[in-house]
CHARMM-style PDB file with segment names, atoms N, HN, CA, C and O in Angstrom:
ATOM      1  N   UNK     1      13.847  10.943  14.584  1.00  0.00      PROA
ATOM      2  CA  UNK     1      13.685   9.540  14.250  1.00  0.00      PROA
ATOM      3  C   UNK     1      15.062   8.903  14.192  1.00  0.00      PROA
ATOM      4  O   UNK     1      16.005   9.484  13.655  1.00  0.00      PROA
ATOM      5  N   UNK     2      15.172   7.682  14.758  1.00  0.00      PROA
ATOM      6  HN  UNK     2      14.406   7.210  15.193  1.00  0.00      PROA
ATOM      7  CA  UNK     2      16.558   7.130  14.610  1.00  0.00      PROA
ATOM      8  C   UNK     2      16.829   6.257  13.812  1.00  0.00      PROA
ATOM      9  O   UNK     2      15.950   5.539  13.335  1.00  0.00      PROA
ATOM     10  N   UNK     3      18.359   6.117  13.443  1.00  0.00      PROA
ATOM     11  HN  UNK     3      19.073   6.700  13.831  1.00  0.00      PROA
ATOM     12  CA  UNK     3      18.381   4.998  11.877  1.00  0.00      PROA
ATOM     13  C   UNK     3      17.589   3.980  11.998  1.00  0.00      PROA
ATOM     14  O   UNK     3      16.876   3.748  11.022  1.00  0.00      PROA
ATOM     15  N   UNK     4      17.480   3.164  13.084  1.00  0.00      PROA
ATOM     16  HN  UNK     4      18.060   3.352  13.877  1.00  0.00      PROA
ATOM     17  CA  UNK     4      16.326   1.861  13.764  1.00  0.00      PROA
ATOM     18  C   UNK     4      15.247   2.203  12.795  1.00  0.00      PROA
ATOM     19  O   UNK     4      14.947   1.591  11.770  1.00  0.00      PROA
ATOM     20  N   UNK     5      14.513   3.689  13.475  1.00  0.00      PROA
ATOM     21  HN  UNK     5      14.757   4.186  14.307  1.00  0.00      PROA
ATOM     22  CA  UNK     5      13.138   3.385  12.999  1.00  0.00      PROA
ATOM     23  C   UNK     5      13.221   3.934  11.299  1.00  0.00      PROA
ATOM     24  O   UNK     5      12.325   3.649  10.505  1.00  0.00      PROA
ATOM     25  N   UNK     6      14.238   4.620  10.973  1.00  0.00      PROA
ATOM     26  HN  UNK     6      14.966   4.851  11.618  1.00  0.00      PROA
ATOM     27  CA  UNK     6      14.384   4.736   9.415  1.00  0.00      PROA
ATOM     28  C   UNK     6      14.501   3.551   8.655  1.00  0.00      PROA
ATOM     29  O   UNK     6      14.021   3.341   7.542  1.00  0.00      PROA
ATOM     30  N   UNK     7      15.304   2.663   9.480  1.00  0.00      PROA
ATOM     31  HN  UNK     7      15.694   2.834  10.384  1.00  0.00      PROA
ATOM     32  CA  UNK     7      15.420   1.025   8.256  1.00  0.00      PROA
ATOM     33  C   UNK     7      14.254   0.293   8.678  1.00  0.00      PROA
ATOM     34  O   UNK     7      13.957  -0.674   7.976  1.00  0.00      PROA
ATOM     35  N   UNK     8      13.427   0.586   9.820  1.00  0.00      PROA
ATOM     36  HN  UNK     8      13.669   1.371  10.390  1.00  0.00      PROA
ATOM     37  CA  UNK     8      11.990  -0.045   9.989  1.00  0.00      PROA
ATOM     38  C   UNK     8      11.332   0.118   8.543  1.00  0.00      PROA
ATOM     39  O   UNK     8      11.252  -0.772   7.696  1.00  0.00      PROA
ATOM     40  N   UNK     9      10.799   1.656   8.409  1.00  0.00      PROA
ATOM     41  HN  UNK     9      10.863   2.379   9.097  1.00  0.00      PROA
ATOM     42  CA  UNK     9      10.177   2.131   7.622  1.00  0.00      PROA
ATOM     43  C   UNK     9      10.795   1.907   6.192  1.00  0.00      PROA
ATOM     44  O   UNK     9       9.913   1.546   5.413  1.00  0.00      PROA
ATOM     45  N   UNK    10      11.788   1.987   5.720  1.00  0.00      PROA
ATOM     46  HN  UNK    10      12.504   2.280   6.354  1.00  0.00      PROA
ATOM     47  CA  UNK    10      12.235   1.543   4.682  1.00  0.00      PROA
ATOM     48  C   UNK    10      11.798   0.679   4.221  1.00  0.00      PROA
ATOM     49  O   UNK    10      11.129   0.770   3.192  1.00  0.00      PROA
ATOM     50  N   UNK    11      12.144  -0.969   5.117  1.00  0.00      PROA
ATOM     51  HN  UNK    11      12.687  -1.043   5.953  1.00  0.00      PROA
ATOM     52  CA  UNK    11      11.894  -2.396   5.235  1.00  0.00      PROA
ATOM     53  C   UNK    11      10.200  -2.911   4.621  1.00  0.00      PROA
ATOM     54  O   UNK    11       9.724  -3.800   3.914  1.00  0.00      PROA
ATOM     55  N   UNK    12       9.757  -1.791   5.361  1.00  0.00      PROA
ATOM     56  HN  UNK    12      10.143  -1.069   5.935  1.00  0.00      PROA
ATOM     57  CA  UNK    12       8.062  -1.732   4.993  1.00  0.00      PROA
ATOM     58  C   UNK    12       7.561  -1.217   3.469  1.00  0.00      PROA
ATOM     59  O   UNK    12       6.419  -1.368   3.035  1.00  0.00      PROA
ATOM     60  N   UNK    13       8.887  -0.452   2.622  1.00  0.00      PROA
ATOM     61  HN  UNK    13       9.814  -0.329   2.975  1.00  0.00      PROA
ATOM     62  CA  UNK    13       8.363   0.261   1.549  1.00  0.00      PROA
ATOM     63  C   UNK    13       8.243  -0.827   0.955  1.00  0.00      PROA
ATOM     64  O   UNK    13       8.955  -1.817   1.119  1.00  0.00      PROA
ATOM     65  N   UNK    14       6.719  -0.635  -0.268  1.00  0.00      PROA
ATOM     66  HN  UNK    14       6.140   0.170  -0.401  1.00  0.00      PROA
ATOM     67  CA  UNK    14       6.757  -0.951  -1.332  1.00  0.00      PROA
ATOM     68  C   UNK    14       6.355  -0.489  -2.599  1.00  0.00      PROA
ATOM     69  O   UNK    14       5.465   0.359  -2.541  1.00  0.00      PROA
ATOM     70  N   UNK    15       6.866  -0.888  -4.085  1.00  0.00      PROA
ATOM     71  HN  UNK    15       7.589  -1.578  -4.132  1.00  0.00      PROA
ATOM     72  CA  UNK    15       6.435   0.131  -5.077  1.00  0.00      PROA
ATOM     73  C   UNK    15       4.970  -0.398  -5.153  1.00  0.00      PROA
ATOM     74  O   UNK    15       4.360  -1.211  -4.459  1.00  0.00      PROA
ATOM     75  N   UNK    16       4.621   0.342  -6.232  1.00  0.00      PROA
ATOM     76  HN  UNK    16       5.117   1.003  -6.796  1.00  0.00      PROA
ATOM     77  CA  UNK    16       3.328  -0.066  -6.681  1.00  0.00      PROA
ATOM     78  C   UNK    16       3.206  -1.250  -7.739  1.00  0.00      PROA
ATOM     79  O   UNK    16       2.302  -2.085  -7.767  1.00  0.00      PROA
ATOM     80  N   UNK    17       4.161  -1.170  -8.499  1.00  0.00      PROA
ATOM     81  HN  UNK    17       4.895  -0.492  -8.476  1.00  0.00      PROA
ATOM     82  CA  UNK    17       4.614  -2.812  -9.291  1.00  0.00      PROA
ATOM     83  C   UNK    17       4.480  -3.658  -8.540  1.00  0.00      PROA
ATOM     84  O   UNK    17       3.705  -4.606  -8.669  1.00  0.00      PROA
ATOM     85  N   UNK    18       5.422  -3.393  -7.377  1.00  0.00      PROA
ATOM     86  HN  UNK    18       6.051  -2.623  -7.272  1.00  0.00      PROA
ATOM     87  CA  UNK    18       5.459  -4.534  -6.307  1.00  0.00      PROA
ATOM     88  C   UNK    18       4.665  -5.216  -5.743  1.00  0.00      PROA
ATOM     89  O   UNK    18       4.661  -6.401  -5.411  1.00  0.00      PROA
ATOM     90  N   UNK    19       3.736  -4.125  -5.607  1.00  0.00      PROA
ATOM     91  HN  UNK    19       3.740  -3.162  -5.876  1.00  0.00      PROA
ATOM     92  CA  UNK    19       1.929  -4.313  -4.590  1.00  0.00      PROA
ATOM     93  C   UNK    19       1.321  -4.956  -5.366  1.00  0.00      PROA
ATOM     94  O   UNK    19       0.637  -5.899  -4.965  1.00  0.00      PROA
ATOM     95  N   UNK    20       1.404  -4.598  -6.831  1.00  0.00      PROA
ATOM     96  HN  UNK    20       1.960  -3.833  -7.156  1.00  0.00      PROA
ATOM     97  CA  UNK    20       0.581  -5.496  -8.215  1.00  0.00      PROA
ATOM     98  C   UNK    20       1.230  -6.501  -8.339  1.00  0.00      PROA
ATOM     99  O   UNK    20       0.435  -7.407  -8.089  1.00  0.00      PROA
ATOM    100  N   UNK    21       2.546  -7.088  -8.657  1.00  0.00      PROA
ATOM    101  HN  UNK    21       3.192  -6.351  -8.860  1.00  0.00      PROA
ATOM    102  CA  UNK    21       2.690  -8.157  -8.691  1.00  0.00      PROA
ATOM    103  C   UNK    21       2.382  -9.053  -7.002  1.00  0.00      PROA
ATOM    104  O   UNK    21       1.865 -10.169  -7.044  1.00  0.00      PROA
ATOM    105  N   UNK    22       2.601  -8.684  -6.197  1.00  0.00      PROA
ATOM    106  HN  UNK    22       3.020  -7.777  -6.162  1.00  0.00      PROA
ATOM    107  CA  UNK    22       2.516  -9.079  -4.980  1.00  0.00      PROA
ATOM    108  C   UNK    22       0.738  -9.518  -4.656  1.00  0.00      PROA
ATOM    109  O   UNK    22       0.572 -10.726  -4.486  1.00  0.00      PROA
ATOM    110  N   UNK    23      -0.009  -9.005  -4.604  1.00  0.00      PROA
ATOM    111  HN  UNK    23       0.125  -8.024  -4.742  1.00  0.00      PROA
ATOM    112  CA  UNK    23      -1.271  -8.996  -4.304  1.00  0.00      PROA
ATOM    113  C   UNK    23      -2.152  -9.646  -5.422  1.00  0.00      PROA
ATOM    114  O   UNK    23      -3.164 -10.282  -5.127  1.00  0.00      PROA
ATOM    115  N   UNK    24      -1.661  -9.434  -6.963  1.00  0.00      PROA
ATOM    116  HN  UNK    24      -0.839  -8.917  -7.202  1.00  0.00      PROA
ATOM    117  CA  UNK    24      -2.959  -9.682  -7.820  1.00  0.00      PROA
ATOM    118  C   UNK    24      -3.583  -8.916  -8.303  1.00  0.00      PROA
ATOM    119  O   UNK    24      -4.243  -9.130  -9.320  1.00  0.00      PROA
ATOM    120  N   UNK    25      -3.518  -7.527  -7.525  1.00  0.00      PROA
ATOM    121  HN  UNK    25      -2.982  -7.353  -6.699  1.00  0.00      PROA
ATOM    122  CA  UNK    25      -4.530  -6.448  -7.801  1.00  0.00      PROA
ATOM    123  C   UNK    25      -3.874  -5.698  -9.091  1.00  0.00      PROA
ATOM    124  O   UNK    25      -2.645  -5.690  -9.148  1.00  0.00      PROA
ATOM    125  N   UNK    26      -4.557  -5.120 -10.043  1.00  0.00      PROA
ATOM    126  HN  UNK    26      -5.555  -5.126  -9.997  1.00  0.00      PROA
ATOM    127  CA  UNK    26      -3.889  -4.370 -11.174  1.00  0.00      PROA
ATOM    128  C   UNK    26      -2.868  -2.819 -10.752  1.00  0.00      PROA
ATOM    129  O   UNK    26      -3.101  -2.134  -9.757  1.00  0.00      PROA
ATOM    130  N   UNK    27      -2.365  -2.687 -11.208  1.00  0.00      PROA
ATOM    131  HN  UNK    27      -2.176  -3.244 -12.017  1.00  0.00      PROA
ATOM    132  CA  UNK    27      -1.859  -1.592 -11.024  1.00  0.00      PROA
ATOM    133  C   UNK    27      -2.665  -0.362 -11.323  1.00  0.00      PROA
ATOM    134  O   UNK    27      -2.677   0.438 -10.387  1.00  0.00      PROA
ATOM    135  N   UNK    28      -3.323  -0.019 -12.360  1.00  0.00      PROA
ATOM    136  HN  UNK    28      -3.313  -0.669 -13.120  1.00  0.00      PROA
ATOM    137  CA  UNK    28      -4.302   0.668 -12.840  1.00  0.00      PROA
ATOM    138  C   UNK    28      -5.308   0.751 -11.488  1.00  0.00      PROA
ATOM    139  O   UNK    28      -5.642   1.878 -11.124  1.00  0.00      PROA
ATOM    140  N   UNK    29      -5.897  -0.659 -10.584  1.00  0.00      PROA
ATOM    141  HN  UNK    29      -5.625  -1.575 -10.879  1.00  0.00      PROA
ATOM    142  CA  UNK    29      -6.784  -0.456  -9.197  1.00  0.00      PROA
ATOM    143  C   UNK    29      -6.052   0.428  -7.784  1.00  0.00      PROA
ATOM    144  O   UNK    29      -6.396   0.996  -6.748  1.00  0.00      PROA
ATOM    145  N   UNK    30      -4.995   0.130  -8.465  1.00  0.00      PROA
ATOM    146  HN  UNK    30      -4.716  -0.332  -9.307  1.00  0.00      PROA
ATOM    147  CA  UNK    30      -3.839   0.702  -7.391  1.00  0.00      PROA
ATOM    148  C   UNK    30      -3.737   1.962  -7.557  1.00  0.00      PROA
ATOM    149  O   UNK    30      -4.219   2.619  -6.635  1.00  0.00      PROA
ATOM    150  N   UNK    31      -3.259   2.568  -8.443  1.00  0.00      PROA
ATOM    151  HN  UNK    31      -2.868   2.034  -9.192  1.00  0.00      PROA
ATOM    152  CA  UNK    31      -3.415   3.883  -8.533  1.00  0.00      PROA
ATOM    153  C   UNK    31      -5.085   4.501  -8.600  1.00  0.00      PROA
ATOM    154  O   UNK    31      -5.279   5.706  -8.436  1.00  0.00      PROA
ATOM    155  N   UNK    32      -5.853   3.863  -8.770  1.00  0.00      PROA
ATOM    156  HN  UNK    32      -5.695   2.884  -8.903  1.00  0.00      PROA
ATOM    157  CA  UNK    32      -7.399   4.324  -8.301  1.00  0.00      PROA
ATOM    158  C   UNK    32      -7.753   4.680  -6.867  1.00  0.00      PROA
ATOM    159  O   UNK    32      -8.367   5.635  -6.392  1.00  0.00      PROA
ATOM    160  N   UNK    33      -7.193   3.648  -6.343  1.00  0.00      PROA
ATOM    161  HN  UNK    33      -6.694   2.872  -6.729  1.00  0.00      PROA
ATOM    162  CA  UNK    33      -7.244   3.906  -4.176  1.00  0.00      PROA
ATOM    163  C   UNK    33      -6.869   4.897  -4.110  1.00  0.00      PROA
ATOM    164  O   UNK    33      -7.509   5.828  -3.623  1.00  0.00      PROA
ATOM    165  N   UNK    34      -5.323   5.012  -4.748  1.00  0.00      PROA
ATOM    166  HN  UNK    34      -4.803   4.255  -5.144  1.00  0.00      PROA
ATOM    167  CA  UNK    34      -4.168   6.463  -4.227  1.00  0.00      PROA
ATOM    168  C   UNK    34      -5.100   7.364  -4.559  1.00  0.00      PROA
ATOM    169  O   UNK    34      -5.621   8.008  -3.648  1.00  0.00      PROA
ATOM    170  N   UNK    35      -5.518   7.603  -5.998  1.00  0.00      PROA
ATOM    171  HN  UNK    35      -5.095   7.080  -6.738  1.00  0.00      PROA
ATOM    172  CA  UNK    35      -6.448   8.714  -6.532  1.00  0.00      PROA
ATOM    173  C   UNK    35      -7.809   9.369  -5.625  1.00  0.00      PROA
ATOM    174  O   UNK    35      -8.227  10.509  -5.420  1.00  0.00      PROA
ATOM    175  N   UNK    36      -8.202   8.089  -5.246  1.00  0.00      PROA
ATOM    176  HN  UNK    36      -7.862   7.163  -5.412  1.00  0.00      PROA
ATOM    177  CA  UNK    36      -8.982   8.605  -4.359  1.00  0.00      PROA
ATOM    178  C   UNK    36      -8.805   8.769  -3.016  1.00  0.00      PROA
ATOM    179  O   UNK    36      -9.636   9.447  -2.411  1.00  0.00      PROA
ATOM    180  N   UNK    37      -8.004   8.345  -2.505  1.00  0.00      PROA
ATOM    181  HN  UNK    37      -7.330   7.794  -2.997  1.00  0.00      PROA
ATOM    182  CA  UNK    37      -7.589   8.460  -1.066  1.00  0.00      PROA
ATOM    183  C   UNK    37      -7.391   7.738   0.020  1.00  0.00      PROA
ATOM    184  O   UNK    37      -7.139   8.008   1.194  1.00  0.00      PROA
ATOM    185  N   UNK    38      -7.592   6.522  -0.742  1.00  0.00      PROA
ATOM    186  HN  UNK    38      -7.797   6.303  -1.696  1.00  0.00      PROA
ATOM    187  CA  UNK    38      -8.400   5.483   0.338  1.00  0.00      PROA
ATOM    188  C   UNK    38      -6.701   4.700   0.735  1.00  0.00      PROA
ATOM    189  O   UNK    38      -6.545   4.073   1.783  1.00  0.00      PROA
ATOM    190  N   UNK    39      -5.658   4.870  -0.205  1.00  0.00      PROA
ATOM    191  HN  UNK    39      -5.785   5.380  -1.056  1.00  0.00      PROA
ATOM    192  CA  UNK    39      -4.350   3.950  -0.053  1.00  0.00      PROA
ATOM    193  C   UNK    39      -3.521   5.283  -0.205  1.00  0.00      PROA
ATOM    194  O   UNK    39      -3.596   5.973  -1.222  1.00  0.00      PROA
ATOM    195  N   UNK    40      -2.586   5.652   1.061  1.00  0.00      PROA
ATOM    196  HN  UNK    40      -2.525   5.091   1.887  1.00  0.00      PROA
ATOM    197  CA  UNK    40      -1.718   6.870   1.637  1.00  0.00      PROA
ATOM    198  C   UNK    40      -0.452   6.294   0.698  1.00  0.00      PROA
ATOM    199  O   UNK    40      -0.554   5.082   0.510  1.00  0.00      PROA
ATOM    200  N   UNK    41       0.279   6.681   0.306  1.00  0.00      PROA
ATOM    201  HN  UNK    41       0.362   7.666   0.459  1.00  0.00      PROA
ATOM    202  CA  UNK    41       1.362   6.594  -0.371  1.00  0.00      PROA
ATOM    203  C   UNK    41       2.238   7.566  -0.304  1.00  0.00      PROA
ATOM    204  O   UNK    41       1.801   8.705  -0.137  1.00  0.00      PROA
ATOM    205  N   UNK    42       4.050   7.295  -0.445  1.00  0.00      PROA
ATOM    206  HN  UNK    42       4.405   6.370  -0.580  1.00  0.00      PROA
ATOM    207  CA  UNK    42       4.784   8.043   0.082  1.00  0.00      PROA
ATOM    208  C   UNK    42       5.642   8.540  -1.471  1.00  0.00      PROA
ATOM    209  O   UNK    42       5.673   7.754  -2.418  1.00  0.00      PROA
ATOM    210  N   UNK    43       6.101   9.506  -1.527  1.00  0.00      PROA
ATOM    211  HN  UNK    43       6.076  10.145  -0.758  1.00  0.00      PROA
ATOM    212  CA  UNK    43       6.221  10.000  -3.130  1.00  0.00      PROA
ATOM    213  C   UNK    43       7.764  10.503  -2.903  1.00  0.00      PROA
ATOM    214  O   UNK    43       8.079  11.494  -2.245  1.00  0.00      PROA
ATOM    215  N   UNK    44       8.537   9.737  -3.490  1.00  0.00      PROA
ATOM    216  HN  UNK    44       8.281   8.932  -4.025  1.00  0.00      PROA
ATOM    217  CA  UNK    44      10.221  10.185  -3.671  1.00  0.00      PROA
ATOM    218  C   UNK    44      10.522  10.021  -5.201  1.00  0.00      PROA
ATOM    219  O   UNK    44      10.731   9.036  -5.909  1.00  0.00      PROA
ATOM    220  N   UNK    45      10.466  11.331  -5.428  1.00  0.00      PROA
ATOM    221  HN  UNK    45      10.297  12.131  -4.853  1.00  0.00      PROA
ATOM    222  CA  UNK    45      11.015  11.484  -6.754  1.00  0.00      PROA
ATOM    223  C   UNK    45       9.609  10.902  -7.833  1.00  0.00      PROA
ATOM    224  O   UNK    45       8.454  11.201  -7.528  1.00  0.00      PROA
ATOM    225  N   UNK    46       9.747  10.530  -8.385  1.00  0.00      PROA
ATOM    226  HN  UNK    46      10.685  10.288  -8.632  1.00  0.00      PROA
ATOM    227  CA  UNK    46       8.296  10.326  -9.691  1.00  0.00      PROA
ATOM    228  C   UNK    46       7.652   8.450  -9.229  1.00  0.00      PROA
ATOM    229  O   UNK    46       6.660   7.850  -9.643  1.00  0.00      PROA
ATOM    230  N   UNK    47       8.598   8.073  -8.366  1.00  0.00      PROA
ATOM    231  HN  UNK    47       9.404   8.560  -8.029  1.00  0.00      PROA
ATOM    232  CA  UNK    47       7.911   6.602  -7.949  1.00  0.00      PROA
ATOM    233  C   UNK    47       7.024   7.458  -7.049  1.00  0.00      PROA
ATOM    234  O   UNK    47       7.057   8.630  -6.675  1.00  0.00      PROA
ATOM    235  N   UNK    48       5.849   5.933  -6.754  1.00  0.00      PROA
ATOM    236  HN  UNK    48       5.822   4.981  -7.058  1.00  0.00      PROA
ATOM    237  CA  UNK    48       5.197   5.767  -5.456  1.00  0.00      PROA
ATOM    238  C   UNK    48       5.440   4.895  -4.604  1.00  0.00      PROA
ATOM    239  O   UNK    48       5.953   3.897  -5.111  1.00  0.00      PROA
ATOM    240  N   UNK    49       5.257   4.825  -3.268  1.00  0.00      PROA
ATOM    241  HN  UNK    49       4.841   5.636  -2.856  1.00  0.00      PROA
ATOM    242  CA  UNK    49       6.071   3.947  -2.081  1.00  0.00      PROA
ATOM    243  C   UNK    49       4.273   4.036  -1.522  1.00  0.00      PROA
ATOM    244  O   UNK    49       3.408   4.910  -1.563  1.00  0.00      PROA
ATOM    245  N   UNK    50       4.357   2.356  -0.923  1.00  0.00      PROA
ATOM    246  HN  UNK    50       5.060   1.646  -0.890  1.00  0.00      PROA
ATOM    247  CA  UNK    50       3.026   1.991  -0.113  1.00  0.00      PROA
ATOM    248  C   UNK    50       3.939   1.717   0.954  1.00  0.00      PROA
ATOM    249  O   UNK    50       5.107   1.700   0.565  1.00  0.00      PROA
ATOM    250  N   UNK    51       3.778   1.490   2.211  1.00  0.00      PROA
ATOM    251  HN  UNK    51       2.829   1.504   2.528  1.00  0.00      PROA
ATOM    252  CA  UNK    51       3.344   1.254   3.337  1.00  0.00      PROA
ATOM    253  C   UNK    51       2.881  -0.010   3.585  1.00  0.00      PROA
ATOM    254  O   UNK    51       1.651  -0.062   3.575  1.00  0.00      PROA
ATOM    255  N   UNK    52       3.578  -1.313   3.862  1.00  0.00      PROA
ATOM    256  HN  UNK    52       4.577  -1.271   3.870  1.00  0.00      PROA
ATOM    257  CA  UNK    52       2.985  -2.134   3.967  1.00  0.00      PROA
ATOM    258  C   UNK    52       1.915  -2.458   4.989  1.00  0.00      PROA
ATOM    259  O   UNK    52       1.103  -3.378   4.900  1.00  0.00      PROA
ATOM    260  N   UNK    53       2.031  -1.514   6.042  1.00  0.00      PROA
ATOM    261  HN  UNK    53       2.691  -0.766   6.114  1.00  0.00      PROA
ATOM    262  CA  UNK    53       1.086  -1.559   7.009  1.00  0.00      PROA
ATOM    263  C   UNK    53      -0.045  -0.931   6.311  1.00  0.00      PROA
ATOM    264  O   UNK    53      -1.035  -1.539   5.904  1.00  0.00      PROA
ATOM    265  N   UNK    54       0.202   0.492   6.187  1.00  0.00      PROA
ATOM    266  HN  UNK    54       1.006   0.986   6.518  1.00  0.00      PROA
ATOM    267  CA  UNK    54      -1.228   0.903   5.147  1.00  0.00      PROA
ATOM    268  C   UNK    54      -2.133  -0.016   4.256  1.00  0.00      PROA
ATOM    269  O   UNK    54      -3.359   0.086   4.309  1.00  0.00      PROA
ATOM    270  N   UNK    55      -1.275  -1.240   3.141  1.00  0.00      PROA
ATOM    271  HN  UNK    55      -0.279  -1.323   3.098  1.00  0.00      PROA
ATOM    272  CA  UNK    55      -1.743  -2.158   2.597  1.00  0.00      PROA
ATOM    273  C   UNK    55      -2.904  -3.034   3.111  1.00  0.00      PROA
ATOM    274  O   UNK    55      -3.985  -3.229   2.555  1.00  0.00      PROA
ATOM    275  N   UNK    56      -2.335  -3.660   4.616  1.00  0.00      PROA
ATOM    276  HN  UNK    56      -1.457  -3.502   5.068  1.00  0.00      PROA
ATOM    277  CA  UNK    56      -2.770  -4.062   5.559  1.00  0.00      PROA
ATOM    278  C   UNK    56      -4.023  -3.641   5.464  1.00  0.00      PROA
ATOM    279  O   UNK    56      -4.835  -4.248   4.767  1.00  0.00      PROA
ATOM    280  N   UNK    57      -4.306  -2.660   6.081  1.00  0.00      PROA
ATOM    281  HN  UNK    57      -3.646  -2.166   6.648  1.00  0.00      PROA
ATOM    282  CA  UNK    57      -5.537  -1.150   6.829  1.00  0.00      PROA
ATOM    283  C   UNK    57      -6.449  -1.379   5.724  1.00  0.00      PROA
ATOM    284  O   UNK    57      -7.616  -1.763   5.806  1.00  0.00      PROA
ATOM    285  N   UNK    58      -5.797  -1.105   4.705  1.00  0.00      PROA
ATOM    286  HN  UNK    58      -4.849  -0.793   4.639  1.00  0.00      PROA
ATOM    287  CA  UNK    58      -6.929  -0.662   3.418  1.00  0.00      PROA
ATOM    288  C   UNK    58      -7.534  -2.366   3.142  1.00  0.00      PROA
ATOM    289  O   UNK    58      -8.759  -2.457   3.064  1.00  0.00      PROA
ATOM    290  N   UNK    59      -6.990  -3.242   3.046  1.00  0.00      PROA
ATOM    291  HN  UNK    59      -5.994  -3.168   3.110  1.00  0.00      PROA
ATOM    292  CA  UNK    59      -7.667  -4.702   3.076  1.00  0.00      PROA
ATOM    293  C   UNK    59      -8.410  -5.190   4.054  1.00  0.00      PROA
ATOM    294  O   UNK    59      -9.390  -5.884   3.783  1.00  0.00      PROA
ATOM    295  N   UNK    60      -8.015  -4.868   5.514  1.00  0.00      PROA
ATOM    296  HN  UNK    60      -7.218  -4.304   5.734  1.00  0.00      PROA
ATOM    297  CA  UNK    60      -9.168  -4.677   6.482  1.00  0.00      PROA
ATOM    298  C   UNK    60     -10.528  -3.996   6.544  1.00  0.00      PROA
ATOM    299  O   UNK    60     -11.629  -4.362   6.953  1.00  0.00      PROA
ATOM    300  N   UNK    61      -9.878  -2.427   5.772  1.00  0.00      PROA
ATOM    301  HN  UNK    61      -8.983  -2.130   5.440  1.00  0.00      PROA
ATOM    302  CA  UNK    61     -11.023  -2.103   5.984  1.00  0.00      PROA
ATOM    303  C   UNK    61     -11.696  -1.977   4.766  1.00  0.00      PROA
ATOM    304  O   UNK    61     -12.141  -0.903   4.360  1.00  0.00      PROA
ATOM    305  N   UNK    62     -11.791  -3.129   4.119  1.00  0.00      PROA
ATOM    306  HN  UNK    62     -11.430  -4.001   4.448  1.00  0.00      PROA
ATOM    307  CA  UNK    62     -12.511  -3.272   2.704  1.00  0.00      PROA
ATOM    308  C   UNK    62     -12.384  -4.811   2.539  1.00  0.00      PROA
ATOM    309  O   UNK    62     -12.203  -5.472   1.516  1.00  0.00      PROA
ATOM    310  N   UNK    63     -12.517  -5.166   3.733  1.00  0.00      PROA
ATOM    311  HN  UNK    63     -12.664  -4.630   4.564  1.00  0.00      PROA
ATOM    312  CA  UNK    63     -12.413  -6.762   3.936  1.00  0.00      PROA
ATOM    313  C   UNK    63     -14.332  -7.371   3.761  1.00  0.00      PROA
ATOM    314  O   UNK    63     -15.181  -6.976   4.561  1.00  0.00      PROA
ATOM    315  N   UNK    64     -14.587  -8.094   2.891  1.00  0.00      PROA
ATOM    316  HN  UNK    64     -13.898  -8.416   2.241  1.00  0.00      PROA
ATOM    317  CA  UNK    64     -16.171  -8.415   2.983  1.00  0.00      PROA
ATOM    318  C   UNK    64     -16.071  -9.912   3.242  1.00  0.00      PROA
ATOM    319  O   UNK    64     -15.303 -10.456   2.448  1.00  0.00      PROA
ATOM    320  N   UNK    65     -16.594 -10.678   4.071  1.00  0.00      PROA
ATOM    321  HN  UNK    65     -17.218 -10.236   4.716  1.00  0.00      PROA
ATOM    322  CA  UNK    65     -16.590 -12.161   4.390  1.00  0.00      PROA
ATOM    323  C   UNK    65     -17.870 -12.533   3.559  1.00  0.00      PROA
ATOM    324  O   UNK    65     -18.886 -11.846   3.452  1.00  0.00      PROA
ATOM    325  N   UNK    66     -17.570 -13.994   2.883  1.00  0.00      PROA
ATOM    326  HN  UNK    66     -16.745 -14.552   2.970  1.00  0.00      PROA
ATOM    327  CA  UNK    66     -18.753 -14.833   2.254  1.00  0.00      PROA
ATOM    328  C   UNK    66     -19.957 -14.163   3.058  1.00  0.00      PROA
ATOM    329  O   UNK    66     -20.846 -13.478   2.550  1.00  0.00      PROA
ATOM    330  N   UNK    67     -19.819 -14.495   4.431  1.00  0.00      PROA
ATOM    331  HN  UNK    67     -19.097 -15.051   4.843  1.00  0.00      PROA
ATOM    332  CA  UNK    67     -20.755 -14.490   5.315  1.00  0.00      PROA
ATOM    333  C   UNK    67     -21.482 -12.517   5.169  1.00  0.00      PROA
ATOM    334  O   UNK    67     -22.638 -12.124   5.326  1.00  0.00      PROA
ATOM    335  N   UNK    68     -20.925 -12.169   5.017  1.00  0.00      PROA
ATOM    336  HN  UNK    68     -19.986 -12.488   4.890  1.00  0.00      PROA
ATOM    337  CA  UNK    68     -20.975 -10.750   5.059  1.00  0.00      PROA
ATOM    338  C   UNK    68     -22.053 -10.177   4.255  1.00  0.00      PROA
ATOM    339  O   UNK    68     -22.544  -9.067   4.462  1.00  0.00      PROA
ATOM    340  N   UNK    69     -22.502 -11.231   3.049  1.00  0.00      PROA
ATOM    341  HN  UNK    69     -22.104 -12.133   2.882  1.00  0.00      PROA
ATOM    342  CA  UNK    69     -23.064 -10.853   1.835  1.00  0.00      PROA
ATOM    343  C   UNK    69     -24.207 -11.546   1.846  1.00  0.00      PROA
ATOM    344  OT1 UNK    69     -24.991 -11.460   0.901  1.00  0.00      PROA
TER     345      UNK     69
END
């Protein structure tokens, strides 16, 4: 992998504070996805790191439209 795609991926990290303050969603729901599997997370040292693309994925694919219901 080259530094390029290392500061790509970096660029993309986020904590899980971050994702909670960022999104709305609780932190407590956040670590429920990870728990179960559904949100991939990257683990350096005792933090957790999301994937902002993963973020993405998991809101797509748990996306329900008005219409949907």
């Amino acid at each position: 992998m080259s530094i390029e795609e290392q500061e790509a991926i970096v660029e993309t990290l986020i904590s899980v504070r971050q994702l909670s303050d960022m999104s709305g969603v609780s932190k407590s729901s956040i670590y429920d996805f990870i728990a179960r599997g559904e949100l991939p997370i990257i683990r350096l040292g005792w933090r957790k790191w999301v994937l902002l693309s993963d973020w993405a994925a998991f809101l797509a694919d748990n996306y329900e439209s008005r219409h949907d219901v």
